[in-house]
C-alpha positions as CSV (number, residue, x, y, z in Angstrom):
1,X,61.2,23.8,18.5
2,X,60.7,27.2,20.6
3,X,57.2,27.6,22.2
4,X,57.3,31.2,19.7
5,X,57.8,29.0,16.6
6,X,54.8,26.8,17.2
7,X,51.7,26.7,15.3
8,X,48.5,26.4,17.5
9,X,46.1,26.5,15.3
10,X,47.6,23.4,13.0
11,X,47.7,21.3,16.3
12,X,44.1,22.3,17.1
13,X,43.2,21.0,13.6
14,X,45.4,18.0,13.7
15,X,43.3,14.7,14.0
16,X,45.3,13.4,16.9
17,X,45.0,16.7,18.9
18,X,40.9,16.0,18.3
19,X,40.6,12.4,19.1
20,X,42.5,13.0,22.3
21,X,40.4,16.2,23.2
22,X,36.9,14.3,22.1
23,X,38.3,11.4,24.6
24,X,39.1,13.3,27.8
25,X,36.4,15.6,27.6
26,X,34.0,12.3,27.3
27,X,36.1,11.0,30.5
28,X,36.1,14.3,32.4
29,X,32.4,14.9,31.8
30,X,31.7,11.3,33.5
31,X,33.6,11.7,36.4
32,X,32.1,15.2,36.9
33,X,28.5,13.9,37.1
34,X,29.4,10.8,38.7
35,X,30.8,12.8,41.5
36,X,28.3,15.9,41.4
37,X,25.5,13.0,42.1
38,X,27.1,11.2,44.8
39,X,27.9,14.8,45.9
40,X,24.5,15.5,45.9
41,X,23.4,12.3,47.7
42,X,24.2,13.2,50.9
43,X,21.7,16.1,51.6
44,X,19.1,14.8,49.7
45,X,19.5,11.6,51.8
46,X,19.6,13.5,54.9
47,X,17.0,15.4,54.2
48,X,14.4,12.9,52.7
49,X,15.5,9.7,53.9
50,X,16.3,10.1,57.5
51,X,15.4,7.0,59.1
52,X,18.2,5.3,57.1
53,X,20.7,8.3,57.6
54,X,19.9,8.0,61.4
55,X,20.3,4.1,61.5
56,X,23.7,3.3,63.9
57,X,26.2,1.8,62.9
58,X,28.6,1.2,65.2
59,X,28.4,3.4,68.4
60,X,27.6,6.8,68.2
61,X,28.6,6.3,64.4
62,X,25.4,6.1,62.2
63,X,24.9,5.5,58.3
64,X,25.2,9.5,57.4
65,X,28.2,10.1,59.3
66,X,29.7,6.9,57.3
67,X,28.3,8.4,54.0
68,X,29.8,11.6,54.9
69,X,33.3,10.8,54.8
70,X,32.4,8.0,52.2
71,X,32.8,11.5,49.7
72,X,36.7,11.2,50.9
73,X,37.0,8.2,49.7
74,X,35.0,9.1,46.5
75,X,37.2,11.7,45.5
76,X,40.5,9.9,46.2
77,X,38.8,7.0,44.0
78,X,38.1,9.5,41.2
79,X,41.7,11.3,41.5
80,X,43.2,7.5,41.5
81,X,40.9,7.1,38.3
82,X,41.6,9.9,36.1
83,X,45.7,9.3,37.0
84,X,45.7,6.1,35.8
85,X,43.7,7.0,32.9
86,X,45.7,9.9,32.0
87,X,49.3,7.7,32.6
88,X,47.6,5.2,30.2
89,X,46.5,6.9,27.1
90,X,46.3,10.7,27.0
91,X,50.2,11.1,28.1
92,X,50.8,8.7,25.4
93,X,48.5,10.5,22.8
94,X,49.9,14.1,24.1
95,X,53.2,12.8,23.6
96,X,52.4,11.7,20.0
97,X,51.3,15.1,18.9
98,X,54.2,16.8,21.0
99,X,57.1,14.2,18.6
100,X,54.7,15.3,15.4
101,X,55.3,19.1,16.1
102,X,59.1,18.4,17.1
103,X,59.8,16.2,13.9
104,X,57.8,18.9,11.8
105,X,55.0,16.9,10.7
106,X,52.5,19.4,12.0
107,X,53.4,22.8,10.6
């Protein structure tokens, strides 16, 4: 079916289209506040709890520098996350309502 001869609206209403849409944006919304407040954790550490930021670790290296690049590893972890998440169900689910629109069950 051409991308012209597709009808969005009967997708948008289709109960598969809103059960996958419901579940990622529950997903998404997680991961975006989990990572907005670890975000946020490192100035409000560094500015209110500076003894521990301060505290060496290793060298030179203290707890904020760790913490610091610690958001690295946070976002990878989220990225790593969301792709297996995504490989898992919502490519499955996407590809359900793409084979209902290609076999003409959503008109």
């Amino acid at each position: 079916m051409s991308n012209s001869n597709v009808n969005w609206a009967a997708i948008d209403a289709n109960p598969k289209f809103q059960a996958l849409h419901r579940k990622k944006t529950f997903f998404l919304w997680g991961l975006m506040v989990f990572s907005i407040i670890y975000y946020f954790l490192l100035p409000i550490g560094a500015a209110y709890y500076k003894e521990l930021f301060n505290t060496k670790v290793w060298g030179v290296v203290n707890f904020g520098l760790l913490f610091a690049l610690s958001e690295f590893v946070v976002a990878w972890a989220i990225a790593f996350v969301y792709s297996k998440k995504a490989n898992a169900q919502f490519d499955a689910m996407a590809q359900e309502i793409i084979n209902d629109v290609n076999s003409g069950r959503i008109k």
